[in-house]
PDB file of N, CA, C and O in Angstrom:
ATOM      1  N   UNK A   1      -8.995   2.387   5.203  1.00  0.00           N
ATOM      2  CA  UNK A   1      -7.841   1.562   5.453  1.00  0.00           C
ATOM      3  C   UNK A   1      -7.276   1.951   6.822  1.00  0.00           C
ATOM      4  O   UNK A   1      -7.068   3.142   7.058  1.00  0.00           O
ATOM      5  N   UNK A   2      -7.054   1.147   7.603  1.00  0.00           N
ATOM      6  CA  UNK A   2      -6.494   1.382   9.207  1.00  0.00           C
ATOM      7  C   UNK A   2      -5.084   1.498   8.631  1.00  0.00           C
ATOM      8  O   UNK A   2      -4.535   1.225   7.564  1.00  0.00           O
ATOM      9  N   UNK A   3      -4.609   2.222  10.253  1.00  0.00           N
ATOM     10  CA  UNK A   3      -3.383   2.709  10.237  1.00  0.00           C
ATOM     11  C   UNK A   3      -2.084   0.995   9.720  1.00  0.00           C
ATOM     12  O   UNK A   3      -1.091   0.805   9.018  1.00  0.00           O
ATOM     13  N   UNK A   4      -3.083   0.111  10.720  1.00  0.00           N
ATOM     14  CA  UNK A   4      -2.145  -0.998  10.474  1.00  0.00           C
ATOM     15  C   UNK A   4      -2.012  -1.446   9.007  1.00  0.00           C
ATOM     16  O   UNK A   4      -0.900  -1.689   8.539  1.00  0.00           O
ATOM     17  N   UNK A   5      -2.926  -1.538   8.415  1.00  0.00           N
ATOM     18  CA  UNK A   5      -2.833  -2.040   7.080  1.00  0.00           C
ATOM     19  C   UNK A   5      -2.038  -0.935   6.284  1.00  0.00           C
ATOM     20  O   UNK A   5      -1.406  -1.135   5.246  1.00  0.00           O
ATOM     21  N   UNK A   6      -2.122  -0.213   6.683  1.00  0.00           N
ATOM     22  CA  UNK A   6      -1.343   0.845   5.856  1.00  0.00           C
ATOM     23  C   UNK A   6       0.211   0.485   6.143  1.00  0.00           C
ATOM     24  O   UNK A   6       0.754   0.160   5.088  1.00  0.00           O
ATOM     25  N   UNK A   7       0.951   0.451   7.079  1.00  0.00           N
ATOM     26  CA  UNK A   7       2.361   0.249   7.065  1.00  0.00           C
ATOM     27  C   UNK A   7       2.566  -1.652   6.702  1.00  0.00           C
ATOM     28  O   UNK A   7       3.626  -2.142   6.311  1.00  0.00           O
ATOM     29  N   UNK A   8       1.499  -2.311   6.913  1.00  0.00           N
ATOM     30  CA  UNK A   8       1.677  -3.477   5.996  1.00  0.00           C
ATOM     31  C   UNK A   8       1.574  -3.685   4.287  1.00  0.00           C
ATOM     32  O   UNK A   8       1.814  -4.757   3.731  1.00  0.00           O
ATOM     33  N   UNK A   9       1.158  -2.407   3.573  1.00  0.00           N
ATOM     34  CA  UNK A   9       0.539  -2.561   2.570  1.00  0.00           C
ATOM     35  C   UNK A   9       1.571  -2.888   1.567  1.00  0.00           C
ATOM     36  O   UNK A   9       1.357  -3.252   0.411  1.00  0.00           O
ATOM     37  N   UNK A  10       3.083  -2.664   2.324  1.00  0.00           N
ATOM     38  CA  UNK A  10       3.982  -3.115   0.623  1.00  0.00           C
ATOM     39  C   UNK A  10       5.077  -3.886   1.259  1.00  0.00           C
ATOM     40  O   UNK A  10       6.300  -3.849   1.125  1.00  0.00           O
ATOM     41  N   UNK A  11       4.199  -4.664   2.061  1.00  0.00           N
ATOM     42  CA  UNK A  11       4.898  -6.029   2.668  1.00  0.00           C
ATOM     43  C   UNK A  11       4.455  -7.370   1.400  1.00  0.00           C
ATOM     44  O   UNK A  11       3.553  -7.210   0.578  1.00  0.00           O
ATOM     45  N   UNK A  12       5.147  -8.398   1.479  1.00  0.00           N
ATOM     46  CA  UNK A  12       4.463  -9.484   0.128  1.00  0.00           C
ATOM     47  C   UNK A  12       3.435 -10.194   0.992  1.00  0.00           C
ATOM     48  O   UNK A  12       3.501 -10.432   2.198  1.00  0.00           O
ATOM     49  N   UNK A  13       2.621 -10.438   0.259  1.00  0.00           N
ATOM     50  CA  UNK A  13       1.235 -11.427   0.664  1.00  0.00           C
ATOM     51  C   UNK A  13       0.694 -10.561   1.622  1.00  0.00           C
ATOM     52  O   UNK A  13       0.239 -11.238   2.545  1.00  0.00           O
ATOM     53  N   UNK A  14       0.557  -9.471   1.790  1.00  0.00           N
ATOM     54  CA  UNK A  14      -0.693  -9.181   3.180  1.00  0.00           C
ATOM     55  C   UNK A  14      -1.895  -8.750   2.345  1.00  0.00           C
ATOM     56  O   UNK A  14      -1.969  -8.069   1.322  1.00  0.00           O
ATOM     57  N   UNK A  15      -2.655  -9.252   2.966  1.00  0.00           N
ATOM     58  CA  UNK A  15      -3.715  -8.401   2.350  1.00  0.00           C
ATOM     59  C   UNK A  15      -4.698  -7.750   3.320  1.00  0.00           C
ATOM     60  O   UNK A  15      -4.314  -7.634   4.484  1.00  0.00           O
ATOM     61  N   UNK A  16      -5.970  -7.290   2.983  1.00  0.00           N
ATOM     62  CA  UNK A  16      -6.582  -5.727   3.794  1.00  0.00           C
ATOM     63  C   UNK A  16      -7.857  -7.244   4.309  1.00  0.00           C
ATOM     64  O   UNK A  16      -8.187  -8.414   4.118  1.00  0.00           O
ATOM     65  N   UNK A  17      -8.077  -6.107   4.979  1.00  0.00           N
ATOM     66  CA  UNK A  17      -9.578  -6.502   5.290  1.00  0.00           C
ATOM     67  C   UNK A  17     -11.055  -6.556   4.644  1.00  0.00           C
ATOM     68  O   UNK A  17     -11.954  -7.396   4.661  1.00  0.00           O
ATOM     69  N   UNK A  18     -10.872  -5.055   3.964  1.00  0.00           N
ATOM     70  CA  UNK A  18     -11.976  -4.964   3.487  1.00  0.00           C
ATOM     71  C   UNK A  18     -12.359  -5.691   2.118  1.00  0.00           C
ATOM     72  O   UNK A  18     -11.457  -6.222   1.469  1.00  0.00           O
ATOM     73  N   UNK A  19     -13.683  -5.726   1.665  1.00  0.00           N
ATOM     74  CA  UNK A  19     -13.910  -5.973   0.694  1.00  0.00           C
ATOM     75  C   UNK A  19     -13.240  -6.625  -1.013  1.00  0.00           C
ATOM     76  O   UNK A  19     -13.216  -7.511  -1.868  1.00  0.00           O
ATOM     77  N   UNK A  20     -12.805  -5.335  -0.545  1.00  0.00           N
ATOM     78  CA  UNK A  20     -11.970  -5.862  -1.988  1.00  0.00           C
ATOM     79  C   UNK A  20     -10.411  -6.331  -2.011  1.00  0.00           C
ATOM     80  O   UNK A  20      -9.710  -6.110  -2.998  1.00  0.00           O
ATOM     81  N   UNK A  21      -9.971  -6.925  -0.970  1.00  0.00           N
ATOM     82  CA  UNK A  21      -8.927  -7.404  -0.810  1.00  0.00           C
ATOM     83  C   UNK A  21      -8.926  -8.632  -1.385  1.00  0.00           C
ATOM     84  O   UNK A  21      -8.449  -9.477  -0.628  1.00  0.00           O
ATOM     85  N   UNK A  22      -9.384  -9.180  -2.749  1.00  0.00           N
ATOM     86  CA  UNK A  22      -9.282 -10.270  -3.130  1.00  0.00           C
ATOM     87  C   UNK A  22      -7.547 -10.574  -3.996  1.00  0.00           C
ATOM     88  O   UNK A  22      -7.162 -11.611  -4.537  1.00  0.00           O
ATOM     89  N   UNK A  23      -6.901  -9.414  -3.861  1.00  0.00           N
ATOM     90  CA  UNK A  23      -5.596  -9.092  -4.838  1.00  0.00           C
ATOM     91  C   UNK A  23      -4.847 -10.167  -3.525  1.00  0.00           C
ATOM     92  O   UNK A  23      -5.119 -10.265  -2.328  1.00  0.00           O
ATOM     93  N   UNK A  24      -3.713 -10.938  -4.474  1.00  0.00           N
ATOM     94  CA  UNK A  24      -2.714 -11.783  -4.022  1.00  0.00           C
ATOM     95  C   UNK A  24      -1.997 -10.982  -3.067  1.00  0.00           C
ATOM     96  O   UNK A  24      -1.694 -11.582  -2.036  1.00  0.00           O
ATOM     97  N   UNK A  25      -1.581  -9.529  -3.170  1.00  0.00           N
ATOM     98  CA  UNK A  25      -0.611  -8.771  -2.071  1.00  0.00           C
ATOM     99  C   UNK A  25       0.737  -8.684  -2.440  1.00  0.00           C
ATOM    100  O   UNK A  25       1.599  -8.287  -1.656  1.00  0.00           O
ATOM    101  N   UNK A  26       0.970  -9.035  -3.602  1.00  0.00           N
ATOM    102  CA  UNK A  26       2.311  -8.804  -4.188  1.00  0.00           C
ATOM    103  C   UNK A  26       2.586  -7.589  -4.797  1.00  0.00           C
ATOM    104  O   UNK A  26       3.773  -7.260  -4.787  1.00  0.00           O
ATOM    105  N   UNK A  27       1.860  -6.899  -5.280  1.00  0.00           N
ATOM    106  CA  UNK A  27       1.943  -5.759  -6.270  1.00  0.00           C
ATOM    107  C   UNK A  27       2.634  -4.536  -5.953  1.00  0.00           C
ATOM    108  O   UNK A  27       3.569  -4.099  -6.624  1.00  0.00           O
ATOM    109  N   UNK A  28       2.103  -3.923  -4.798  1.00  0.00           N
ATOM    110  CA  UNK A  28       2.325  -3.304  -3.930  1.00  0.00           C
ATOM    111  C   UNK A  28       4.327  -3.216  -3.776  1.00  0.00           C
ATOM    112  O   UNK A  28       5.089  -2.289  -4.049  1.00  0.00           O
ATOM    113  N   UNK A  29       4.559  -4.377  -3.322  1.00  0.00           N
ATOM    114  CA  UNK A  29       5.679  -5.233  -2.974  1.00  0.00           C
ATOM    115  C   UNK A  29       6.788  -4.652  -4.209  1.00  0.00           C
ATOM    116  O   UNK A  29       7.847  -4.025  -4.230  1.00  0.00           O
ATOM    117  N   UNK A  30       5.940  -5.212  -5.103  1.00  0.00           N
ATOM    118  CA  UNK A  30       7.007  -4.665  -6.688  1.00  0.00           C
ATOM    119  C   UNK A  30       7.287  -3.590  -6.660  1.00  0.00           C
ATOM    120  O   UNK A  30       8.437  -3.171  -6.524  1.00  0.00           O
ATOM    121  N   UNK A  31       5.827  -2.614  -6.841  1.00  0.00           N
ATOM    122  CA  UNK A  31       6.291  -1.238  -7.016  1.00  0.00           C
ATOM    123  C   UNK A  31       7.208  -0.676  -5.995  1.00  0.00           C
ATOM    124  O   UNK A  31       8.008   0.160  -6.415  1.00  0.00           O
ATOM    125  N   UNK A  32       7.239  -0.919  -4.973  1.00  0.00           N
ATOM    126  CA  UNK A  32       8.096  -0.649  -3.892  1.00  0.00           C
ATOM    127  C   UNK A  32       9.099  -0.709  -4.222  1.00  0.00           C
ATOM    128  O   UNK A  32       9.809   0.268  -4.459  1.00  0.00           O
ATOM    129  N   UNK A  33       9.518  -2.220  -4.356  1.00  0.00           N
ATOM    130  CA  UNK A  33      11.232  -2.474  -4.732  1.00  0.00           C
ATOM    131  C   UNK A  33      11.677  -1.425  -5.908  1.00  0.00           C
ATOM    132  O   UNK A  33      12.658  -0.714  -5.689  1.00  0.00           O
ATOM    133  N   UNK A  34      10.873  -1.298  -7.336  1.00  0.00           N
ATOM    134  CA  UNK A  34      11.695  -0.719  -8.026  1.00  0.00           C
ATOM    135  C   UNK A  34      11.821   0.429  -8.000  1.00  0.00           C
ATOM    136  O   UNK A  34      12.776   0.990  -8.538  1.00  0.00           O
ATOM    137  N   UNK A  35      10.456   1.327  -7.079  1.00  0.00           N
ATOM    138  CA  UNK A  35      10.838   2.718  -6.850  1.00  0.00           C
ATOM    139  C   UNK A  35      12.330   3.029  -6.289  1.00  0.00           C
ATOM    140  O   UNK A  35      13.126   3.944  -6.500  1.00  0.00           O
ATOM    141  N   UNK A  36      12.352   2.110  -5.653  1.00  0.00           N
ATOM    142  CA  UNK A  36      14.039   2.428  -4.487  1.00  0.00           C
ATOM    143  C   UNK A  36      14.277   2.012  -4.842  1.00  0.00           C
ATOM    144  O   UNK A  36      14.314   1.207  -3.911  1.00  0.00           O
ATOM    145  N   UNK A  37      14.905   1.152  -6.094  1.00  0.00           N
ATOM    146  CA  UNK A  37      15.856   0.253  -6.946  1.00  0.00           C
ATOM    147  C   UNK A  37      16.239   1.895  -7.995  1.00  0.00           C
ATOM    148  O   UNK A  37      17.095   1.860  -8.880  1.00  0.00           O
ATOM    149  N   UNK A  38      15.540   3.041  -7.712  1.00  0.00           N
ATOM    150  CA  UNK A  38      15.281   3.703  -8.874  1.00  0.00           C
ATOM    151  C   UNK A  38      16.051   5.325  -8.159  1.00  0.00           C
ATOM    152  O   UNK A  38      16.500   6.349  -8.674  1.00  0.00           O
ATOM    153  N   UNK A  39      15.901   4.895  -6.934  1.00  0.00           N
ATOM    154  CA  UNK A  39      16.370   5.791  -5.880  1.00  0.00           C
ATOM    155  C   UNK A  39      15.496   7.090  -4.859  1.00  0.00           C
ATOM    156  O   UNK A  39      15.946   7.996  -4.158  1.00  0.00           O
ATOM    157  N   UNK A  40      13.709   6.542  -5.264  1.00  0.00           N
ATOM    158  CA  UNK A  40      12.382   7.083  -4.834  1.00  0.00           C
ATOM    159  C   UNK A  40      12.420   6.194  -3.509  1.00  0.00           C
ATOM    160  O   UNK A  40      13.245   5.507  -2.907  1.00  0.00           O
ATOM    161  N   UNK A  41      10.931   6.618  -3.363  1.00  0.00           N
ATOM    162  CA  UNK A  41      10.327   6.383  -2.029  1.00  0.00           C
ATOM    163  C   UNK A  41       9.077   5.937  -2.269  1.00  0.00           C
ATOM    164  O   UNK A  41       9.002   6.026  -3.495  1.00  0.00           O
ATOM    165  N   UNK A  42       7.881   5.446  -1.816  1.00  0.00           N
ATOM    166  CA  UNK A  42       6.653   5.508  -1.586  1.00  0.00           C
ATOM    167  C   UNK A  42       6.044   5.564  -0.545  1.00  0.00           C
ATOM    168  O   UNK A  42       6.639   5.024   0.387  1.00  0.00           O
ATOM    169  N   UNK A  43       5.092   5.999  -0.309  1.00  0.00           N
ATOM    170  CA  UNK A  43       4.138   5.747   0.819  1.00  0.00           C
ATOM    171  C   UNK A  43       2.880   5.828   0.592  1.00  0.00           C
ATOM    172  O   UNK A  43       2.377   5.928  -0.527  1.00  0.00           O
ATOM    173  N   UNK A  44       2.120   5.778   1.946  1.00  0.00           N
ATOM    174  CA  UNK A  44       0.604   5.500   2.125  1.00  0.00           C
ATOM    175  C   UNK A  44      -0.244   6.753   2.426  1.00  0.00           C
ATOM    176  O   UNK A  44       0.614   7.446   1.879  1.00  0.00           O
ATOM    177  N   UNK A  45      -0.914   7.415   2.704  1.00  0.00           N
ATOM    178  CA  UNK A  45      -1.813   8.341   3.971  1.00  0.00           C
ATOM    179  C   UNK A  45      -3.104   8.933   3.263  1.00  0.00           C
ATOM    180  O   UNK A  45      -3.466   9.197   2.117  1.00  0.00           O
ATOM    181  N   UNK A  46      -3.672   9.013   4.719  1.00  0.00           N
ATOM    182  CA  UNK A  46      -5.445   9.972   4.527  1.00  0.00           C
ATOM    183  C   UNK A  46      -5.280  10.850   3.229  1.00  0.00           C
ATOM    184  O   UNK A  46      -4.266  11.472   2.913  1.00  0.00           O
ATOM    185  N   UNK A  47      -6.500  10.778   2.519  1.00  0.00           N
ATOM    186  CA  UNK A  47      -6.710  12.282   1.518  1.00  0.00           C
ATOM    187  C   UNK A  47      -6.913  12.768   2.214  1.00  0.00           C
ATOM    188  O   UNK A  47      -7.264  12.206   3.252  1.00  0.00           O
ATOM    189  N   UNK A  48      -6.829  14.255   2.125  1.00  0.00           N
ATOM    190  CA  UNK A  48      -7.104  15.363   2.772  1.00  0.00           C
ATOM    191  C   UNK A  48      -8.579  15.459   3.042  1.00  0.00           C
ATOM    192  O   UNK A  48      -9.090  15.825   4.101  1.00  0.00           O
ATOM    193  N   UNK A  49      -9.152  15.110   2.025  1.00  0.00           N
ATOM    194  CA  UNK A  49     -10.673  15.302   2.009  1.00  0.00           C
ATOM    195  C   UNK A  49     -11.717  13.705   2.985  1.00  0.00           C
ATOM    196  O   UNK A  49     -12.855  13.459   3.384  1.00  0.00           O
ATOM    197  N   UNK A  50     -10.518  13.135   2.933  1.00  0.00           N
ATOM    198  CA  UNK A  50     -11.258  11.709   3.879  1.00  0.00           C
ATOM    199  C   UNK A  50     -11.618  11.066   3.445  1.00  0.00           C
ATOM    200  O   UNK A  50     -12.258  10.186   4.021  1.00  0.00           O
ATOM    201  N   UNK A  51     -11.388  11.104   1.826  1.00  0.00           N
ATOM    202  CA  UNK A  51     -12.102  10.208   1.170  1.00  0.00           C
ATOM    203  C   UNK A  51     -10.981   9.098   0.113  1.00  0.00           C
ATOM    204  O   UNK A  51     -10.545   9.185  -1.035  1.00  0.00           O
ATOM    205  N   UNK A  52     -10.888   8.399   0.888  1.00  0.00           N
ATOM    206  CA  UNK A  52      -9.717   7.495   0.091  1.00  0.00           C
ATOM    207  C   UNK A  52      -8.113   7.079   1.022  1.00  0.00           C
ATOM    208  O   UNK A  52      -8.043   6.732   2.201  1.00  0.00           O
ATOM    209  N   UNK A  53      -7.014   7.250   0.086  1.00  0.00           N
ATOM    210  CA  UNK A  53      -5.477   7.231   0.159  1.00  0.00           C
ATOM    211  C   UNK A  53      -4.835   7.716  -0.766  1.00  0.00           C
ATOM    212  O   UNK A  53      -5.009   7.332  -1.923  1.00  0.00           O
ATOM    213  N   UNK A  54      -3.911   8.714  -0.422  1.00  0.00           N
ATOM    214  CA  UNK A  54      -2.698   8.698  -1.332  1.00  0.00           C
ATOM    215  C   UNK A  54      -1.602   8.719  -1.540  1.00  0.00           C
ATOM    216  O   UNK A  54      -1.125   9.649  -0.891  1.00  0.00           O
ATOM    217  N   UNK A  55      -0.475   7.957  -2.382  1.00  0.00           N
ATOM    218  CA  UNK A  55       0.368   7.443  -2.462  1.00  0.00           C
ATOM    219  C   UNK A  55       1.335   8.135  -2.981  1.00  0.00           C
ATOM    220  O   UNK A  55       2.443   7.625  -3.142  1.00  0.00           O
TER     221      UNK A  55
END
């Protein structure tokens, strides 16, 4: 996942590039709102190991 898609990822409707970006782009969006509706945070970044993201 590029850096860009990453600070787009819990915007509504974006979706990725790759492959499996067949998801509408809303989801993301939700969990967002109610984490901070809840008084959390989320985010994106590299595994340590390079293999993936975690949130």
């Amino acid at each position: 996942m590029s850096d860009d898609e990453k600070e787009q990822l819990f915007y509504r409707f974006k979706r990725g590039s790759g492959e499996k970006s067949h998801i509408n782009g809303i989801g993301f969006s939700i969990i967002k709102n109610v984490v901070e509706l809840h008084g959390g945070g989320i985010g994106v970044e590299d595994s340590p190991d390079g293999k993936g993201s975690m949130f």
